[in-house]
Structures are given as structure tokens and as C-alpha cells.
MARKE-860017 format. One record per residue (C-alpha): residue in one letter; y, x, z. Coordinates in steps of 0.2 Angstrom, whole numbers, plus 5000, padded with zeros to 4 digits. Layout:
// MARKE-860017
aYXZ/...
END
This chain:
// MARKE-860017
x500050005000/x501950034998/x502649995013/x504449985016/x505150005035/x506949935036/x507750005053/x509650005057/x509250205061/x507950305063/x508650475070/x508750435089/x507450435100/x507350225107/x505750175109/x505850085094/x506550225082/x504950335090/x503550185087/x504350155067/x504050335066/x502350345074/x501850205064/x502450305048/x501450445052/x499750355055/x500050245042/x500350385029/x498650475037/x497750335029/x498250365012/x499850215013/x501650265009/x503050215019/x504850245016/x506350185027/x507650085023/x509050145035/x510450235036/x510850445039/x510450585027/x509650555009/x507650615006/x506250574997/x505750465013/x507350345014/x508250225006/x510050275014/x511450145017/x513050185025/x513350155044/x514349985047/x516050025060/x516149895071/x518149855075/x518549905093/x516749925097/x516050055085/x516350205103/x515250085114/x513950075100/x513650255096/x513850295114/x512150155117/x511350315103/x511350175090/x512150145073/x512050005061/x511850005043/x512849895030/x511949775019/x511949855003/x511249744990/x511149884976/x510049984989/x509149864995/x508549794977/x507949954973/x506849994991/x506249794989/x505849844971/x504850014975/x503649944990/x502149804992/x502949745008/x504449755018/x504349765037/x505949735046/x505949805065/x508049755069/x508749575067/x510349635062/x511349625044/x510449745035/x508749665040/x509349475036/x509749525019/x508349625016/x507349465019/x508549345010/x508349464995/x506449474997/x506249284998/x507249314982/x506149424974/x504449354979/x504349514991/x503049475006/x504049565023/x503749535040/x504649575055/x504549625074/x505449575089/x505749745096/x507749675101/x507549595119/x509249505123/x509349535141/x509449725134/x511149675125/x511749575138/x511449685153/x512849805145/x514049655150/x513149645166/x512649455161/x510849495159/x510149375175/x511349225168/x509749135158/x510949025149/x511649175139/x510049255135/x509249085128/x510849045119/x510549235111/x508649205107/x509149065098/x510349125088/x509149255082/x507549135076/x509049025068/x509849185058/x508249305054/x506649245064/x506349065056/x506249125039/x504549235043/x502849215042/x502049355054/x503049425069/x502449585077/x502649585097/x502449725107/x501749625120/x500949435125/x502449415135/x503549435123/x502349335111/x502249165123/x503849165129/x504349175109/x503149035106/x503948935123/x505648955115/x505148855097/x504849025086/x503648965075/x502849115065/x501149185070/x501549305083/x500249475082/x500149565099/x500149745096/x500649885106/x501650015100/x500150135105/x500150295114/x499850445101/x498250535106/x499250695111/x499750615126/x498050635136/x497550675155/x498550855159/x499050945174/x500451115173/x501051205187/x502551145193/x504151275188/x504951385204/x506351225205/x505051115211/x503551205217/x503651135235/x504350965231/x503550795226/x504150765209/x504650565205/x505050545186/x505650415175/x505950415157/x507050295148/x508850265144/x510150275155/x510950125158/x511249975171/x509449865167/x508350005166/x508950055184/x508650215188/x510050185202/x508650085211/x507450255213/x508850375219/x509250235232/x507550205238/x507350395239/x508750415250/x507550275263/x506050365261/x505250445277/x504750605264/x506550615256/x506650785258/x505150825251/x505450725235/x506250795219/x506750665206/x506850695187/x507750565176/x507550595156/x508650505145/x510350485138/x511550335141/x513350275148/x512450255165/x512250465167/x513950515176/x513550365190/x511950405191/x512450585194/x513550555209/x512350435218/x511250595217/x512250705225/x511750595242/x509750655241/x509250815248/x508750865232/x510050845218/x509050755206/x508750825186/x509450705176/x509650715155/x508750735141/x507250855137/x506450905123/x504650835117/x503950995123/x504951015140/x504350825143/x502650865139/x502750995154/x503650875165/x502350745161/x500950855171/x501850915182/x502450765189/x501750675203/x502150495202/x503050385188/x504250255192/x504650125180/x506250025189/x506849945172/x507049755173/x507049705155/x505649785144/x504449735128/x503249845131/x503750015137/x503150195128/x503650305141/x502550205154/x501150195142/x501350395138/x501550445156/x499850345160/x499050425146/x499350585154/x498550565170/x500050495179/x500050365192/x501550215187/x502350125199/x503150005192/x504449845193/x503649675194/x505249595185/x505049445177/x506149505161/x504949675158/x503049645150/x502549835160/x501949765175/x500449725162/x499849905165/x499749895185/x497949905192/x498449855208/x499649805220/x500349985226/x500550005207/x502049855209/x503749845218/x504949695217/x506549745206/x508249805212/x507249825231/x507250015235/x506850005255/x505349905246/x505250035232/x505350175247/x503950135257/x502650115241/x503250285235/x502850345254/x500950255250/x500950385236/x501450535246/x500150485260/x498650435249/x498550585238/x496550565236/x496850385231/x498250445218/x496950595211/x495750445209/x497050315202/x497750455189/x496150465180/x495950255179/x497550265172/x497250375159/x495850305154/x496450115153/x497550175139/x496150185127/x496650015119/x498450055119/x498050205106/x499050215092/x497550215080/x497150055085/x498849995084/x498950025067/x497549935061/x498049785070/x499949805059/x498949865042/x497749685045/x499849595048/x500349655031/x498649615023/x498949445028/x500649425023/x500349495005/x498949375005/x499649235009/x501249284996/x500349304984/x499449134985/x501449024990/x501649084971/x500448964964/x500648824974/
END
């Protein structure tokens, strides 16, 4: 197959940007080509648009690491015209009219729902107001959603609630898979952190991802000395996070790392803490399970990662961190429980390799240019 990926960018590193790219990779192993349609510098693997400049807002946007592309209809034509099926991952301008020109054409194209609302709203701090977020998830099956057939959902809880909300495509549950590199692994710890027990968390920084929750609990733990916490990611949430570290003991690490740095840091690590309130699925859960570490994780109602919890000292309650403290005290005082726990988790991410991901999507577009191909006769 030809298979067209149409992504506002694909030059960051969000977990969506990393899955499309994934996805690519695997897909091309199996003999498939894939090209993007997206914006950035020109190769033999994209279709380039130029970024949209949002009046007034255009800061706020690249400072989130994202960028929009315009709609161009010349470049659109011609990436609808090359591939066998178009597969939109953003609800966005360039996506609607990529589909609007495909329904054109007689394209087949399908779509995912990697965009949670609450993710958008949060940044106006309006992401508990329901009202707002179902108002949102409307809008989008109105505009882009309504006019597909197949819908890939990183999770079932995105999936139902979808369902719940009137969507109407056939929703295909797949996750966006853990690459096979990221297996059970213990390095030694650097000179930094030798002595320390090392919480890390992975994931952009910013309010509903809430990283401010682990410093916090940090400071209530009875170990807090003892505890060294590592934050990676990039976001407008970096400066405040950095002066609410300054309280701990141990000034906290807090940034971006390379693949290879956060490979290290990945088996180094003693526990994982996944605070975010709002979450599809969650890669760098997935990833840090994959390497042998034990997750504990926020049972919000807005985030599908609690999915991965094996038991209850696996789960704290959101924005709680005298809560969150004492399980990450059960951590520290259990460390045969956590030794056994580390290998469970890695091995329960067996069915969230990205192999397997794959052939669920490749059976998705199947379908779709199946079931194209027979609307043209009817």
C-alpha cells in the first residue's frame, strides 16, 4: 500500500508525532510506503505545506512545541493523488480538507482521535468545567469526525466515551505500541544519584499533566531526603515547576533528554509516576513499564493510563500528594515487592508491542479501501 500520514507536524517529539513516526517505520518494514503530509523541510518522505500563523496566538502555540500547517489544495491533490489511503492523526484545517478533497476524489482516509480536549482546555485552566469539554468534542465529530468511516483510538476509554457522545464511525482500539527496544534493563545510577531513590516522569510540561503534584508529595514524604526526582519534558510549565523544586532536599532534574540519556534514565530509575490528569493512552508509561519500571499512576477519570495498573499501590487519586506521598513511601519500603512488580510490568506490555499495533491499523485501512472501493458501485 501507499499510505499517506497527514499530521500538522511531525518534527517534535508529542506522543503523537513519536507513534505517526513509529507507525511509519514498521509500516515501511513490511514492504508499505508512507509519506507525510505535513509541514517543515521538503524530502522524498513529505508532502510539505507551509505553517499557518495564528493572529495573537501564533507565541503560545510554538511555545506548546506545536505548529500548524495551512490547507494547501495544490499539495494536497497531489499527496491524495500519489497514495492508496490517507490517514489523518489532527482534526485541524489541514486534516478537514484533506478529507473533504478525498471524499472528492473517491480517496478512502481514515482518522484518529489522538486530540483530547481537556488537553486544550487545561491551558486556560478550564479543563474540569465538563460543559466546555463536551461543547469541544462536539464541535470536532460535527467539523471532521462525522464524515469518517473508521476512527483509530488509542484506548477503550477514549473509544466508549466517543461512542457515549454520538460519534458514529467504527472505533478500532489500538495502542500506539511500545517499540521492542524498550525491554526489562537496569544501569547503574550516575555519581548525581547513586545514593538517592530516583522518581521519574516523562511527559510535557504543563498544568494537566501535573508534575507539580509529585514535587509536592515529595516534600510530605517520610524518605524525602532520600528521594531524587527527574522530570523530562519541555513546556510553559518548566520555570514554576523549577521554583517549587527548589523546596525538596534534592533539587529535582528537570528538562529534556536525549533518546539515549532517557534510555539510561529509564533503568536507572526506581519508580515512575504518571500524575497527568488527561491522557489517551500514554507512551511514556507504556515505555517505562516496558523497561522493568514499576508505574504509579493517577486514577483520573479524564486519563485512560490507570488501564495499566495491576494493583492498588499502582493508583493514587489526582491532584492528592499527601496521598501520592505515602504510596511512594510503599515503594521505598517494599523493595522485594517492587523487584517482583518490575518484571509483571514488563512483561504485561507484550500486547502493547508496536508490531501488533500495526497489524491491527494495516487490518483499519484494509477495511476502509474495501469498503471504498465497493460505495463506488452502489
Amino acid at each position: 500500500m501507499k499510505i499517506l500520514f497527514v499530521i500538522d507536524t511531525i518534527d517534535n517529539h508529542n506522543g503523537t508525532s513519536v507513534s505517526a513516526k513509529r507507525f511509519a517505520s514498521e509500516l515501511r518494514s513490511r514492504g508499505h510506503e508512507v509519506k507525510f503530509l505535513t509541514t517543515g523541510v521538503p524530502d522524498y518522505e513529505r508532502f510539505v505545506v507551509p505553517e499557518y500563523h495564528f493572529p495573537l496566538m501564533h507565541g503560545l502555540v510554538k511555545r506548546h512545541g506545536f505548529t500548524y500547517g495551512q490547507a494547501k489544495e495544490d499539495v494536497i491533490r497531489e499527496a491524495l493523488e500519489w497514495c492508496d489511503v490517507a490517514h489523518c492523526y489532527m482534526p485541524f484545517g489541514l486534516e478537514i480538507a484533506t478529507k473533504r478533497m478525498a471524499i472528492e476524489m473517491g480517496k478512502p482516509c481514515t482518522a484518529a482521535f489522538h486530540v483530547q480536549p481537556e488537553n486544550v482546555t487545561a491551558t486556560f485552566r478550564m479543563q474540569n468545567f465538563k460543559w466546555a469539554n463536551t461543547i469541544f468534542y462536539n464541535i470536532l465529530n460535527r467539523k471532521f469526525f462525522k464524515y469518517f468511516r473508521h476512527i483509530h483510538c488509542p484506548s477503550r476509554f477514549i473509544a466508549d466515551y466517543l461512542v457515549h457522545l454520538g460519534y458514529t464511525a467504527e472505533m478500532h482500539v489500538i495502542s500506539n505500541g511500545c517499540p521492542s527496544e524498550y525491554h526489562w534493563h537496569k544501569c547503574p545510577k550516575p555519581a548525581w544519584c547513586a545514593d538517592k531513590f530516583v522518581v521519574l516522569m516523562v511527559g510535557r510540561l504543563s498544568p494537566e499533566k501535573h508534575q507539580g503534584t509529585i514535587l509536592n508529595a515529595v516534600r510530605h514524604s517520610a524518605y524525602e531526603k532520600q528521594i531524587q526526582v527527574i522530570l523530562v519534558g519541555y513546556g510553559l510549565s518548566k520555570r514554576k515547576l523549577r521554583r517549587k523544586g527548589k523546596r525538596l532536599s534534592n533539587t529535582p532534574r528537570i528538562g529534556f533528554m536525549s533518546d539515549k540519556n532517557l534510555m539510561e534514565a529509564l533503568g536507572y530509575a526506581d519508580l515512575y509516576v504518571h500524575a497527568s490528569e488527561v491522557e489517551l493512552e500514554s507512551i511514556s508509561c507504556l515505555e517505562a513499564m516496558g523497561c522493568g519500571l514499576v508505574p504509579l499512576i493517577s486514577s483520573s477519570p479524564m486519563s485512560a493510563t490507570s488501564q495499566f495498573a495491576q494493583d492498588c499501590h499502582s493508583l493514587f487519586a489526582p491532584r492528592k500528594p499527601r496521598l501520592l506521598a505515602k504510596k511512594i513511601d510503599y515503594w521505598i519500603e517494599h523493595p522485594e515487592k517492587r523487584k517482583e512488580m518490575e518484571k509483571k510490568y514488563a512483561e504485561s506490555i507484550q500486547q502493547y508491542r508496536i508490531a501488533e499495533s500495526v497489524s491491527q491499523f494495516e487490518a483499519m485501512l484494509m477495511e476502509e479501501i474495501s469498503e471504498n472501493e465497493s460505495n463506488k458501485y452502489h
